[in-house]
Structure formats: C-alpha cells, structure tokens
N, C-alpha and C positions, 0 to 999 in steps of 0.2 A: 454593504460591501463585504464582500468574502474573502479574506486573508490565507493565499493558497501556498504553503511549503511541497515545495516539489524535488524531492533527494534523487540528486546525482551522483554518479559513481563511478562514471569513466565505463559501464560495463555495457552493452550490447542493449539494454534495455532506457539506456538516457534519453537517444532520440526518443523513443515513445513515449518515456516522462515528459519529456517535453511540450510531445503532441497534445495528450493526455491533459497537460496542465492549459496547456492554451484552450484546448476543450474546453474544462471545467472555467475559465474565466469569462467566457463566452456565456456559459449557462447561467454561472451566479453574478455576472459584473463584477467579480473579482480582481484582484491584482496578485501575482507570483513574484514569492520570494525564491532562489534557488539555493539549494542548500547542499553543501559537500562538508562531509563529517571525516575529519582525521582521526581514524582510529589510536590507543596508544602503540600498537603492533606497527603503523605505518610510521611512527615517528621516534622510533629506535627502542631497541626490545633488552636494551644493557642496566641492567637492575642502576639507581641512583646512587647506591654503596656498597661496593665490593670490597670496602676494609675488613668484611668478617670472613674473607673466603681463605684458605690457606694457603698462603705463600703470596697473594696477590695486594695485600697489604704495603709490601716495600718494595713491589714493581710500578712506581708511578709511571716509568715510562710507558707503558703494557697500557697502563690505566689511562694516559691521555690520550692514547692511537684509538683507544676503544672511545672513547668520548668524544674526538674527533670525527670519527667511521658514524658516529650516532647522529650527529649533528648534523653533519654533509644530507646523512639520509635524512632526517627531518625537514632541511633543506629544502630538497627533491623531493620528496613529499609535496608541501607547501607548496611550491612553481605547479605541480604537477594537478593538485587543487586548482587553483587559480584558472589552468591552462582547461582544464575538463569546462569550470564554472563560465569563462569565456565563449565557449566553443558550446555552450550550453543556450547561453543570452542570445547568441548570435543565429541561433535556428529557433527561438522565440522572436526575433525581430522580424525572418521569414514569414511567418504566420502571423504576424499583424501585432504583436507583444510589444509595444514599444517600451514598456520601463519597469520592465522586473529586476529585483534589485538582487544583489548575491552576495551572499555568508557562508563562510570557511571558519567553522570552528572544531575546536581539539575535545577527545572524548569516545564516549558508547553512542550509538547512535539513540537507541531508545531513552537514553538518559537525557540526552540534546534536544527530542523531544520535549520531551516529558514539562522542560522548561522554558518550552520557547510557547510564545503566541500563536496561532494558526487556527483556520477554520474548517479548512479539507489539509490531509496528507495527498502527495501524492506522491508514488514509490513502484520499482519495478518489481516482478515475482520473483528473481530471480539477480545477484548481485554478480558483481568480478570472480573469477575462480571458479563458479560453481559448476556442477559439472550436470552438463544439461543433459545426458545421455540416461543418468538415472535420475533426472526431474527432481534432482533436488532443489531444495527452498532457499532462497537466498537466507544466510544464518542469523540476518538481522529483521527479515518480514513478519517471521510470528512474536520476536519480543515487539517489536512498534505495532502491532495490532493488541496484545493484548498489553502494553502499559499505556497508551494513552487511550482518551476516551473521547475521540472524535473521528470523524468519518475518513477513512482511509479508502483511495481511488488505485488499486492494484491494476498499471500498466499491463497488460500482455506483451509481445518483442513487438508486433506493430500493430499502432494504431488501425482501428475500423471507423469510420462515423455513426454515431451509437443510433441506430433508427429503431430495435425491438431490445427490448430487455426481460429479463424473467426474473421476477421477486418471489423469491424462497420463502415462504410464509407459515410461519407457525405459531401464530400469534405470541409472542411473544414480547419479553420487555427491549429487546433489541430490535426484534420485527416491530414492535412498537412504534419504536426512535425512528429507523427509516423511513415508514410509514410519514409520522409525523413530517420530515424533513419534506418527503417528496411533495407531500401537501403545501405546508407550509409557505416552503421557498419551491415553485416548480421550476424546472427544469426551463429557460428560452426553448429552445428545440426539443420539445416534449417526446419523445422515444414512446410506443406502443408497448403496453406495457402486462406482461402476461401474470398475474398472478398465482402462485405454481403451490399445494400444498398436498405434503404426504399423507395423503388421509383418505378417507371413504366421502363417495357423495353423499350427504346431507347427515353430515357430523355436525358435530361442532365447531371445529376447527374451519369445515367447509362453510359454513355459515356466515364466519369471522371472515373468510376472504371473500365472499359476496361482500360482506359492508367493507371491506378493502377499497375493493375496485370502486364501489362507490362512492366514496370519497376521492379516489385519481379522477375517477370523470368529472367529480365538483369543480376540481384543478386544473380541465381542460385535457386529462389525458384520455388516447386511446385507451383502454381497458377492458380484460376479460379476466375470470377467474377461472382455473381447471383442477382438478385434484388428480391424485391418482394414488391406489394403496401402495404402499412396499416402504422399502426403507429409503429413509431422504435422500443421502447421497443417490442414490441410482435414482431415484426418480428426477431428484436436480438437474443430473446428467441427459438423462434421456429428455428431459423438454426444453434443454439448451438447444440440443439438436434435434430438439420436432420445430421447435420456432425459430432457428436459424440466431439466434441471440447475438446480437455484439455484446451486451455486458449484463450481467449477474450482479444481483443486489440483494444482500441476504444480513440479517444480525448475526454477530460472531462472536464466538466459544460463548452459547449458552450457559452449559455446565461448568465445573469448577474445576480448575487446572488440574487436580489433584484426578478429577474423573476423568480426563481427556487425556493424561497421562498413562490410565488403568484399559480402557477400552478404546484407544484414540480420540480424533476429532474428526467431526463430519467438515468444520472450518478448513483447519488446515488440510484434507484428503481433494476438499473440494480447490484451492488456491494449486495445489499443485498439480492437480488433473482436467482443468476447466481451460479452453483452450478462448474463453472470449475474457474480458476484462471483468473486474469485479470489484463495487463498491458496497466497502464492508461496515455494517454502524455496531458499536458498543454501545 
C-alpha cells in the first residue's frame, strides 16, 4: 500500500493535484492524504515581542489591536485551509476516491515534509502568487524536491492520462532509484515507455539503457531505448516532443547544490520548461 501526500494550495494547480493523486492511487493501490500547509507569513507576520522596539513598549493599546488584526488573520487562514482541503476531497470523491483523509498543519512546507510519513509526494509546478507569465517555480517545489527523499509526482495545470513517458537516463544513482521503482512496483496502467539518453550510440551509457529497457519489458512495459548526443536538457526537450510524452521521469539534482548553484540545474530548467508532468526520484 502506498501512502500518497498530495499538497494543496488553493492555487490553479489543486484540481490536477487532485487528478494526479487519484492517478497515482490507481497505479499503486494507494490511499491519499491531502495536505494544506499554513505558512508562518499566512498566520500573522507581527514579531511575538515588540517590548524592545522604541516607544512601542508602553503603547499596549497599539499592541493588542495588533494582536488582535493577527489573530482574526490566523483565523481566516485556518477556515480558508479547511475550505481549499474540502473542496479538495470532494473532486477526489468525483473520481472514485472515497476516503482520503485531510491535514492542516502550521510551518515550512518542506519542513512538514520532511516529518511526515508518505510514499509519493504529490505537488503542483507552480503555487498561489506565482507569476506564470515568467514561468516561475512555485517557491516551495525545489526546497521539497531536494529536502525529502522520495518520489515527487510534479502536477502540470491539467491533468493528461499518462499513456507514453520518457525517462531521462543517465545511469545514475537517482536514474538508479527510478529505474528500480518502476520495476519493482509497476505501474497498473503501464505507460510506453521511451528510454531517452544524452549520449552517443554505443557508448556506455548507451549500453546502460539497452539493459534499462530490458528490465521495463521483464515488468510488462512497452519499452524502447534512444540516445541522442548534445546536452541533456535539449535533448530531454526535444524527445518529449518527438514522443508526444504525457509525463517525464528523470533523477533529480545529481550534482551538489553548491554546483547547481554555480552552473544551474538541468532539474530545475527542466520543471519549469517541460510542459507534460514529471516524476522526479532522489
């Protein structure tokens, strides 16, 4: 049984968390929990002690209007939690979800993570605010990929039904992990599956995704291996859209933050320019 967290956020991307999760429970026989995180930003932003600020000391009155105004928003927050995480369950009951259950707790999101149970995340690309016209990243998707270490299912705005996927394959110890998963536990609805690596024919690395594929077909998937030279990201790119891909399955941030920092990330350039979904393994 697969234990599926699926973070809601009120933002334009819930519905296909939604979808997304009722997917994923479908594949693994899982069950969803829904999860809406109260940032501390949403639940009043007035420091706890204002005795050391000057003057503000011997204005209590000042001081319980402001505690009050915090509280009220807290409040409203709260109902406002509730009312998303409702509205949440009730387009999982549509889809056949009869008892996902729902958590409202206070905090960082990736910290709320970090300590809860779960066996897939699942999460949109993009959160409330964000401003989608410069394809920015929802400001919570790359700390919860890289602080926990389990498989994150990155919503797109609307669900697809996943029929072709492309795995990003570089043999690695995250290509590993996925690898492993897909075998292991496959998919109910086995998706066709392209095995995709930046590399030369009959490399090494080439080599590595022949005995890929061959282990997906042990597993009952379609499977083919393709390579192509250049650099990842564009090759990633260009054989989402030579195979029409609904979802992208790659290990994330190889490198060390510290290098991904210095020269970018292929992860993160690929989350915010990849227009099909994407499940990411640490």
């Amino acid at each position: 049984m697969t234990h599926i967290l699926a973070l809601i956020d009120g933002s334009v991307y819930s519905s296909s968390v939604c979808d997304h999760a009722a997917w994923a429970a479908r594949q693994y026989g899982g069950d969803i929990e829904l999860l809406h995180v109260l940032s501390p930003a949403q639940l009043g932003k007035m420091p706890p002690d204002l005795s050391g600020a000057i003057g503000l000391g011997a204005r209590s009155s000042l001081l319980e209007n402001l505690a009050e105004q915090d509280a009220k928003a807290a409040h409203l927050a709260k109902e406002r939690g509730r009312a998303i995480l409702d509205a949440a369950q009730l387009r999982l009951e549509g889809l056949g979800v009869e008892h996902a259950s729902l958590a409202l707790r206070h905090g960082e999101i990736a910290d709320s993570l970090v300590k809860r149970a779960g066996d897939l995340i699942v999460m949109g690309k993009r959160g409330e605010g964000t401003d989608f016209e410069k394809l920015h990243l929802g400001s919570n998707l790359e700390r919860v990929v890289r602080a926990v270490h389990r498989p994150v299912l990155i919503a797109n705005r609307a669900f697809k039904p996943i029929r072709k996927a492309v795995f990003a394959f570089d043999d690695g110890v995250s290509a590993g992990k996925a690898l492993d998963s897909l075998v292991a536990r496959p998919l109910a609805e086995r998706a066709h599956i392209t095995v995709l690596s930046a590399t030369d024919p009959g490399s090494e690395l080439a080599r590595a995704g022949e005995a890929a594929v061959q282990r997906l077909k042990a597993a009952g998937y379609e499977a083919e291996a393709r390579t192509q030279p250049g650099q990842a990201e564009r090759v990633i790119a260009d054989g989402i859209e030579r195979e029409e891909a609904d979802l992208l399955i790659m290990g994330a941030y190889g490198h060390s933050r510290i290098r991904s920092l210095i020269i970018g990330s292929t992860t993160t350039s690929l989350i915010r320019s990849t227009l099909c979904s994407l499940l990411l393994f640490r």
